[in-house]
ROTIVO-560997 format. One record per residue (C-alpha): x, y, z; residue in one letter. Coordinates in pm, whole numbers, plus 50000, padded with zeros to 5 digits. Layout:
! residues N
XYZa/...
//
This chain:
! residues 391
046045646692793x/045465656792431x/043065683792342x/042085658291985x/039375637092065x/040265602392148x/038825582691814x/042115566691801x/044525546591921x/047675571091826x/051265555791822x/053615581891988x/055715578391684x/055415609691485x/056935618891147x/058135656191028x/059455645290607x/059165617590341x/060825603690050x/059635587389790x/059015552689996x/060555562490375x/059325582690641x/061575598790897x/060235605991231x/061115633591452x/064045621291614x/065645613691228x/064955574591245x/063965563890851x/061115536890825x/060215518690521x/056385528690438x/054305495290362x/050925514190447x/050905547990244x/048765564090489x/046565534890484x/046755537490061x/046215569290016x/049975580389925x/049705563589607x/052955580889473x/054745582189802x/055745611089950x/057685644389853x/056595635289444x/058585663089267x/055535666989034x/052605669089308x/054815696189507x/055165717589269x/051125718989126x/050775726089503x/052785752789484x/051915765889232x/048045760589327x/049195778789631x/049665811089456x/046495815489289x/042985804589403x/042785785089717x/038155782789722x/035685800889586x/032725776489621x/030565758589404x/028585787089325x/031085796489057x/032845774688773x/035995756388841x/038395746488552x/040145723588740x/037005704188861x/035825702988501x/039185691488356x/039785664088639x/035945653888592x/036595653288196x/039735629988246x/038265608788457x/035095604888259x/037855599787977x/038995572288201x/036185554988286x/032685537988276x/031005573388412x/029555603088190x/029255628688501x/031515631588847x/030815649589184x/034045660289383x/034275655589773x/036615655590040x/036725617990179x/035755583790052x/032485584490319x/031035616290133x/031735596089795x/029405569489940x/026965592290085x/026655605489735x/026355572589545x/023735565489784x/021895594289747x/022485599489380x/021095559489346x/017945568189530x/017245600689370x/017415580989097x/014295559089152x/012645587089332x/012475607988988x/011425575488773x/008525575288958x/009345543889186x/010155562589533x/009455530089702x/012945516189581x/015295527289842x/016925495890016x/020645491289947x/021885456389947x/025285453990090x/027855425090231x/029275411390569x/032995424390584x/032255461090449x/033845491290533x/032245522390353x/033095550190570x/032405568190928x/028755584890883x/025845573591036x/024645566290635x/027595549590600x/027995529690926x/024845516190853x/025855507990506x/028615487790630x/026265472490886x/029505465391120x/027965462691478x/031245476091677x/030515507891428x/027115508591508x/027285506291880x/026315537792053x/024965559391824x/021065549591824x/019705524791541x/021105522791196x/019815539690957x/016695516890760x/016675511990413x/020035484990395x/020175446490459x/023465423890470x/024585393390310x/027505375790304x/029455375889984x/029865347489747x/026265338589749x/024635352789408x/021015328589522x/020745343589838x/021195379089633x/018185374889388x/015945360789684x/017165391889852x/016035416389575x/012065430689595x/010295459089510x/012045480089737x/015075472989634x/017275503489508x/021365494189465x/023695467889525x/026555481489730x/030145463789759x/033835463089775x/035325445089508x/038435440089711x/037785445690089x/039925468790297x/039125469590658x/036875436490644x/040295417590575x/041455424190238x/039215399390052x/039105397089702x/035545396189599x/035165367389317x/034955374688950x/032225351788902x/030165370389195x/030865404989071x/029775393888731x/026535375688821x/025695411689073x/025945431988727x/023415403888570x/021555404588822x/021395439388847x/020345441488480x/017635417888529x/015825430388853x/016355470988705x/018345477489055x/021565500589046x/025285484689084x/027445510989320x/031385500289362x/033375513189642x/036465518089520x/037585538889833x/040705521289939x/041055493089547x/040905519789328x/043195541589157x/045605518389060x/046205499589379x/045085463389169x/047485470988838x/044225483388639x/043305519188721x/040035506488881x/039675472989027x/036315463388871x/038525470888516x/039895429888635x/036095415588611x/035075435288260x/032465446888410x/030685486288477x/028805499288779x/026305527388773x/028195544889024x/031795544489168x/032845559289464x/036425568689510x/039145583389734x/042105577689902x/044935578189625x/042795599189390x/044505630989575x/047735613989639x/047735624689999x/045535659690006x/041945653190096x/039725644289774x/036935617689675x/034675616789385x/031465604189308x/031195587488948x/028175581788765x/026315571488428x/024385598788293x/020925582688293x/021705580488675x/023925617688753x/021015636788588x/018685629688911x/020625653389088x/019995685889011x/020525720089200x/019565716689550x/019875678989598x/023105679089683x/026765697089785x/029985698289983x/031215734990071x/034805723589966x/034265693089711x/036455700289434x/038235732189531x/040675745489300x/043755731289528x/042335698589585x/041445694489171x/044865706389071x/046685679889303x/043925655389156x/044785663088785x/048335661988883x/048175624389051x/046125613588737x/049225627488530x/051065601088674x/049215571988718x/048285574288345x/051935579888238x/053165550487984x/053905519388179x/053035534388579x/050455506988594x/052055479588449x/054765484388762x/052085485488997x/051105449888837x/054375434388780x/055215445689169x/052035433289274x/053085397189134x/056105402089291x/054565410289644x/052325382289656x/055005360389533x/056955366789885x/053615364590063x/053145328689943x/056845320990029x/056165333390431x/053585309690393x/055885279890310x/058125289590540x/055905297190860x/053035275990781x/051775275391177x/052065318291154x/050985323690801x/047385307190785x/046315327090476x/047325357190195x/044815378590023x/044175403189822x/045205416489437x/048115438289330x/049285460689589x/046625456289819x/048165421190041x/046625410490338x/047825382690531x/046095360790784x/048485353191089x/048485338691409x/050045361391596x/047625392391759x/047935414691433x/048335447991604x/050995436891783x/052625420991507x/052755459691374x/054535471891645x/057215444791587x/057405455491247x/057385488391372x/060345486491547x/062215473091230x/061425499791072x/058815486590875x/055035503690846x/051915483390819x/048355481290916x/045805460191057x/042985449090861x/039975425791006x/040185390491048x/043265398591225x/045055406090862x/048175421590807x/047705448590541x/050065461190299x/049445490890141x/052725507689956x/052895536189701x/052805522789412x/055945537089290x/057965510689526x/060715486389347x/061745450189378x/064285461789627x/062235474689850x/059365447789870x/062715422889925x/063595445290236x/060205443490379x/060205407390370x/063415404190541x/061595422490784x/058275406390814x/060205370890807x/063045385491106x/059965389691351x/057895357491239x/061635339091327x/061645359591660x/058305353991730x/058985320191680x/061355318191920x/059685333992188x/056905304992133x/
//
């Protein structure tokens, strides 16, 4: 038995180096990586230019706490600021303590203008915004839920699409709208232009906060560097993870000013958010992703992803039911039981993830080529022809 606690359902398959896009597992066997660590290996794995600001992080200041300036929190908060809608940034560790932040930060908010009542977060069926109890009952998931008491109050559910139901939803309580603007877990659906456009108007018109999770959409994963950037639209707050350390653990809390400047000393903190390591890995992904064409690729390979995924669908229309999602974030609906799909394509060498809805996900660095999405379709179409077959 393992001493780890049993939160997961681990594959004995177990890796020891990386490439670029392939993994090779203990006993030398190379597999094609179509889930990047479930997106968060955004520039694959072994990136000459992330190695060495590790190693070179490595040699000078590990931690030394947030009670002490950190250039390379400041210049990774500047950058991104650069970057994006946000005047101020708070570093953490995971996309969950992002959320918990924007939460907190968006309450804090109403709490100093003198309207404590507003608390309640509005948020949507098919969510996924982390493990916490805060963010469990954010998510409002009831298999997440189950077992650990009653949610937290202070959040009610809708389903998405519905901008009427919204605005009857909104009252005087009413703090932030919370969602995904491409879900992850819930079954990689892309939330409609039109909806995300009429939350920000709405937003506007009832004074209430818009918070984005852009855990698992963000940084790059859509062609734009954030996946709101598609909608020309802003939040008020942005929470982010996954890819924004390219692999070491990072997340970051983004905020307009008139919102960040609730939190002052003592309302909030993370012992390790934005540690000297973790900000010079950050600063180093950013160097990339914001290098002269990087997202363009991820675009024009996105196209060319989602081209193939239609084609499956043509060709296995009784398998195939449905594809999803934008850029490099795919998900398609398929007959067959979805986790056992991915072992199939597990043993072709091909790594994917399940996603609600029984989805196949695909999640690849974004550094991958036209070659390789054309190998992973061989191998997604081999084992919907042998599936086939054993029907």
């Amino acid at each position: 038995m393992s001493a780890l606690f049993g939160t997961y359902l681990r594959d004995e398959l177990a890796f020891e180096r990386g490439e670029g896009m392939r993994l090779y597992s203990t006993d030398s066997v190379e597999y094609l990586d179509f889930m990047s660590g479930i997106g968060v290996n955004v520039l694959g794995h072994n990136d000459p230019h992330l190695v060495t600001a590790l190693k070179n992080a490595s040699e000078k200041v590990w931690h030394v706490s947030n009670l002490f300036t950190i250039p390379e929190a400041e210049k990774l908060a500047e950058r991104l600021v650069a970057e994006t809608f946000a005047d101020q940034v708070f570093f953490a560790n995971s996309g969950a303590e992002a959320i918990e932040c924007a939460l907190k930060t968006a309450r804090r908010h109403f709490f100093d203008a003198g309207t404590p009542e507003k608390f309640e977060i509005i948020a949507f069926t098919g969510s996924f915004h982390g493990r916490t109890l805060g963010a469990i009952s954010a998510g409002g998931n009831p298999d997440y839920v189950k077992g650990f008491g009653p949610p937290l109050p202070g959040f009610q559910h809708l389903a998405p699409g519905d901008l009427k139901a919204v605005e009857a939803a909104i009252g005087p309580a009413t703090a932030a709208i919370l969602i995904e603007p491409v879900q992850g877990e819930g079954g990689v659906n892309d939330i409609k232009e039109s909806f995300l456009k009429g939350l920000r108007k709405l937003c506007d018109k009832h004074s209430v906060l818009l918070i984005l999770d852009e855990v698992q959409c963000g940084y790059g994963r859509t062609g734009k560097l954030f996946a709101h950037e598609w909608t020309g639209i802003e939040p008020d707050l942005m929470a982010v993870a996954k890819g924004i350390g390219g692999g070491f653990p990072l997340g970051a809390c983004l905020a307009k000013g008139d919102v960040a400047k609730a939190m002052v000393p003592g309302t909030h903190g993370s012992t390790y958010g934005g540690n000297p390591m973790a900000c010079t890995i950050g600063n180093a992904v950013l160097d990339r992703l914001l290098e002269p064409g990087f997202l363009e690729h991820v675009e024009e390979m996105g196209r060319e992803m989602h081209w193939h995924m239609h084609q499956l669908m043509q060709k296995f229309p009784d398998l195939v039911l449905e594809v999803r999602g934008k850029g490099l974030m795919g998900g398609i609906k398929i007959a067959p039981p979805v986790r056992d799909f991915v072992g199939r394509l597990k043993e072709r060498n091909l790594l994917t993830v399940a996603a609600g809805d029984n989805v196949l996900r695909l999640l690849p660095p974004l550094i991958l080529t036209k070659a390789d999405i054309d190998e992973a379709f061989e191998k997604i179409s081999a084992a919907f022809s042998d599936y086939s077959k054993e029907k």
